[in-house]
C-alpha positions in Angstrom: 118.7 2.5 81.5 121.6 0.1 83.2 119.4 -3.2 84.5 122.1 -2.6 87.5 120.8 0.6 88.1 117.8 1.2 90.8 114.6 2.7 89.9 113.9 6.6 89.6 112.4 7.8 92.8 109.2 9.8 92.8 108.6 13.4 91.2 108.6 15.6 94.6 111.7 13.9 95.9 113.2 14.5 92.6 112.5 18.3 92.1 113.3 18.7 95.8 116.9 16.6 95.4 117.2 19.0 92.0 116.3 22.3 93.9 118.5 21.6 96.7 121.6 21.1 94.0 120.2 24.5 92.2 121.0 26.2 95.3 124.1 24.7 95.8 125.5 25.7 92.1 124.3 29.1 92.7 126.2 29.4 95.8 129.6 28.1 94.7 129.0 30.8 91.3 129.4 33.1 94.4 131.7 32.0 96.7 134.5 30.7 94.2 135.4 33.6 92.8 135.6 35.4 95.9 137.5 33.0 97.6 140.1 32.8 94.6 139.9 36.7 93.8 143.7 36.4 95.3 145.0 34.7 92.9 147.3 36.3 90.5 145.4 37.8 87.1 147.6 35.2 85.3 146.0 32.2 86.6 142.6 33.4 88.2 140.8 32.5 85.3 142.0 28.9 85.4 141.5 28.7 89.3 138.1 30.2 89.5 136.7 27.7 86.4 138.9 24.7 87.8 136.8 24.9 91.1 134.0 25.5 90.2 134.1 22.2 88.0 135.1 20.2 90.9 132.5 21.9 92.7 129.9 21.1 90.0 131.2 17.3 89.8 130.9 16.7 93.8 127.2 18.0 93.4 126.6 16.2 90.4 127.6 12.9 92.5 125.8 13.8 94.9 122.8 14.2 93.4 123.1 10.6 91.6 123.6 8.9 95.0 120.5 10.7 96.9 118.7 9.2 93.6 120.1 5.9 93.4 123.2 5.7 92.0 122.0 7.0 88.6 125.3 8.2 87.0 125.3 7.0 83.9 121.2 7.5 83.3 122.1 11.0 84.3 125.1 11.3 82.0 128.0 11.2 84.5 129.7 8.3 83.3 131.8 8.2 80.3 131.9 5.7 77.7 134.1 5.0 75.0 132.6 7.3 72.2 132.8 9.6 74.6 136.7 11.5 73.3 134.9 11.2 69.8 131.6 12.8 70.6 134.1 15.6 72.1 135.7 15.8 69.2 133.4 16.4 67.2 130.7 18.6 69.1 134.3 20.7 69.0 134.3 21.0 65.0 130.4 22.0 65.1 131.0 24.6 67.6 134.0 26.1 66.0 132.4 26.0 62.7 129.2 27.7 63.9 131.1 30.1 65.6 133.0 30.9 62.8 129.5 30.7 60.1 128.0 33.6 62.8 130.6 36.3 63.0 131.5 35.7 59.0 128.1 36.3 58.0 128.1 39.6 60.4 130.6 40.9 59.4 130.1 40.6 55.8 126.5 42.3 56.3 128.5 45.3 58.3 128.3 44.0 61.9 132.3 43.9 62.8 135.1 45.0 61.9 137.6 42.5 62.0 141.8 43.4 62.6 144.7 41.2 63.9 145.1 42.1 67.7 148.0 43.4 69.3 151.2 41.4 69.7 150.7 41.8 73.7 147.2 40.7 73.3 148.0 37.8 71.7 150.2 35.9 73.3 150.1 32.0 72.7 150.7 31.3 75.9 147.8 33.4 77.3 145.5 31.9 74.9 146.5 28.4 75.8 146.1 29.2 79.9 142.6 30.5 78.6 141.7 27.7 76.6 142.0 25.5 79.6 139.8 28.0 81.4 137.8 28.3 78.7 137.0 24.3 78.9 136.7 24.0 82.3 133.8 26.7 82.6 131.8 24.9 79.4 132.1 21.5 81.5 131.1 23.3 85.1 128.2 24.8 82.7 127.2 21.6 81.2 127.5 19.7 84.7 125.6 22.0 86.6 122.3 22.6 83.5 122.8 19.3 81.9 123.8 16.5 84.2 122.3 17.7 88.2 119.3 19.7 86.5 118.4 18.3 83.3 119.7 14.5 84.2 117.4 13.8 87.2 114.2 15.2 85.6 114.5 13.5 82.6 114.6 10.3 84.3 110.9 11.1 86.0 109.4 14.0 83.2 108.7 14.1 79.6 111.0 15.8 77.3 108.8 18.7 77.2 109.3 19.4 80.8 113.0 17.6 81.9 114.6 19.0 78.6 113.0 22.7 78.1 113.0 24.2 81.7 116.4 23.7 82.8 117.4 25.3 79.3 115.1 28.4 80.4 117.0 28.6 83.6 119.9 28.7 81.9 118.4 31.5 79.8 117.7 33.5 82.7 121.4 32.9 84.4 122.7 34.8 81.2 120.3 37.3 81.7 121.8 40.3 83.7 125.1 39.7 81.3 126.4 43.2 80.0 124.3 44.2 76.8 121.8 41.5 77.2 118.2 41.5 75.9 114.9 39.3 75.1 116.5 38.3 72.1 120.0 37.2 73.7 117.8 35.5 76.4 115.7 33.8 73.8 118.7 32.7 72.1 120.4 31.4 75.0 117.5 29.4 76.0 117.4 27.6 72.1 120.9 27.3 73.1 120.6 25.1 76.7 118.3 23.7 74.5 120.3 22.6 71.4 122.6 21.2 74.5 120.3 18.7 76.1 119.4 16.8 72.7 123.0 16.7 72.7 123.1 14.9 75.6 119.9 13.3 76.1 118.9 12.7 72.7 120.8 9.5 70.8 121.1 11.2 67.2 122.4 8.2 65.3 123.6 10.1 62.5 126.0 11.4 64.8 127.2 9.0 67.4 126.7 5.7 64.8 124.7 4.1 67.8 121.2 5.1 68.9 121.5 2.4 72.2 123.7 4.7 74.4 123.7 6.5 77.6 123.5 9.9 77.8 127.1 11.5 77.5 128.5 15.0 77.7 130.7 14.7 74.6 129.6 16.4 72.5 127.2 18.9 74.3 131.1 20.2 76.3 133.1 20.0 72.7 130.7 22.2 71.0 129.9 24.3 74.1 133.7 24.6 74.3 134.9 25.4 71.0 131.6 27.7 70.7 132.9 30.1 73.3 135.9 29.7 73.0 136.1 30.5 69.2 133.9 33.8 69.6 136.0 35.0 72.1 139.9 33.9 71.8 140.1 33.5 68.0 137.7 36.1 66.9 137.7 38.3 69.7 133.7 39.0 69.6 131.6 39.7 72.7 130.4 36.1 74.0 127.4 36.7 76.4 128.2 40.3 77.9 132.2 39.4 78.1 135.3 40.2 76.2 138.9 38.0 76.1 141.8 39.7 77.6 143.9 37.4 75.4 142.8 37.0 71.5 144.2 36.3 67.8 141.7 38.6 66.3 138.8 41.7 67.4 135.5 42.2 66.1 134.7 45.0 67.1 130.9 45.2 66.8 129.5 48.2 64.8 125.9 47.6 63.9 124.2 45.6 66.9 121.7 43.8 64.3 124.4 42.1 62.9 126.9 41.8 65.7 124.8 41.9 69.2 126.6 44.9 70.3 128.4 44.3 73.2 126.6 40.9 74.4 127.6 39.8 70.9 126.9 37.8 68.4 124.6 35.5 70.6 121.8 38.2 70.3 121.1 38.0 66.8 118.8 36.5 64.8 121.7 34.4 63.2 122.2 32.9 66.4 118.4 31.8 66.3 119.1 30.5 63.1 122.3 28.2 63.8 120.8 27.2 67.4 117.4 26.1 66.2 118.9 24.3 62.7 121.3 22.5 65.0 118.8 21.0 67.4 116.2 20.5 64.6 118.8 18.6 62.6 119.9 16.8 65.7 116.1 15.7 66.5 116.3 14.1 63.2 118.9 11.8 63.6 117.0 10.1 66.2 115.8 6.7 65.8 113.8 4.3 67.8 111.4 6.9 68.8 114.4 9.6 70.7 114.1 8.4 74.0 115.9 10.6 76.7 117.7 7.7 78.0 118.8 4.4 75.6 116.9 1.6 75.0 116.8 -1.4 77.6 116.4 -5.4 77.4 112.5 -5.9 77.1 112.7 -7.8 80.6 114.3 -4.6 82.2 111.9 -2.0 80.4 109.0 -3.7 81.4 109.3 -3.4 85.0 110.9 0.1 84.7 108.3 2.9 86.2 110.0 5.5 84.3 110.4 3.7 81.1 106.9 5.0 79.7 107.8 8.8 81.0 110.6 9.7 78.7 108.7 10.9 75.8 109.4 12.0 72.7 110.4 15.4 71.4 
């Protein structure tokens, strides 16, 4: 916590301030791409995910001002490790991605080919990518940052951290091919995100006093998606790439997910609950959801003794 920055307010102005800001995410999930269904296949992609990160950013703020002026306890500011964190939440995301569809194909879940020349187009794939990044950062504003941020500054971990990754869960739910397990997965996933953000894991940041920062929850979220679906060409929850260097066509839905893809297999399990176990480890200094502060701050702060442990 920032000694600058005001107390948390109470619990039911909290949850009220965070259901007020659920509603208004939902709505803008609505109204965005209906408002930009106009725009030309080319770009629509990029449009839709551009607004509705501006969208989720303006909420966002407004959220931290009704509570305070809490941006950075909430994760909205960046920092200077933040590029890095990117960076590197980026490498573990495409690497994942890459471990998951490897290991189903070699067990018989895809088929793997280069797709056609049409298909893809660098270009395409670049326009996407951009899309692509925008819609992990609108994802990670709207779960991590307006829902997760403000609980965790009032709620144990147990409460700010794991139902905000359930809702998130259940968003995913009506997804083409989805099912308990893809569900179940999807919540370890919003999971796995929000140590990311609100957990300091020394081993990977070098620092265990920090903020909470979006780094590397958005790189790994990012590269995540967008390796399934643009370099692979899997399924990534219930959708397919117009644009990809390679299809995986899923055969066997034990090892491939079938046409959610591979985000409903166990190996997703796996990979999402060895990440955030790993992750919980490289907290020190007891894994606070927000950093350490001076003992003169933290020992007037009401919230200081409510961010518990994992």
């Amino acid at each position: 916590m920032n000694a600058q920055e005001p107390p948390a307010r109470r619990p039911l102005a909290t949850v009220t301030t965070v259901l007020v800001a659920a509603v208004l995410l939902f709505a803008v999930t609505r109204a965005v791409p209906a408002l930009l269904g106009g725009v030309s296949p080319t770009h629509r992609f990029l449009a839709i995910s551009g607004a509705e990160l501006a969208c989720a950013l303006v909420i966002a703020e407004g959220v931290a001002a009704v509570l305070g002026g809490r941006r950075r306890a909430m994760g909205l500011a960046l920092s200077a490790g933040t590029v890095r964190r990117l960076l590197q939440g980026s490498l573990i995301g495409a690497v994942a991605a890459t471990v998951i569809v490897l290991t189903g194909a070699s067990l018989g879940g895809f088929t793997i080919s280069l797709a056609e020349p049409d298909v893809r187009a660098v270009g395409m794939i670049a326009l996407d990518a951009a899309a692509v990044f925008a819609g992990a950062a609108f994802e990670e504003l709207a779960f991590r940052v307006t829902l997760t941020g403000p609980l965790a500054l009032v709620f144990p971990r147990s409460i700010s951290l794991v139902l905000p990754a359930a809702v998130f869960g259940i968003a995913h739910a009506s997804n083409a091919g989805a099912s308990l397990l893809s569900t179940t997965n999807t919540v370890l996933a919003g999971l796995l995100l929000a140590i990311y953000v609100y957990v300091p894991q020394k081993r990977v940041t070098g620092n265990s006093n920090v903020f909470p920062d979006l780094g590397l929850a958005v790189g790994f979220h990012f590269a995540w998606n967008f390796a399934l679906g643009w370099l692979w060409g899997a399924p990534v929850s219930g959708y397919r790439a117009n644009h990809r260097f390679l299809l995986a066509e899923p055969l066997d839905t034990a090892f491939s997910g079938g046409s959610y893809g591979p985000e409903a297999t166990l190996f997703a399990t796996a990979i999402f609950l060895g990440l955030a176990m790993f992750a919980v480890r490289g907290t020190s200094g007891g894994g606070r959801s927000a950093p350490a502060v001076p003992p003169r701050v933290a020992s007037t702060d009401p919230s200081s003794d409510l961010r518990k442990s994992l």
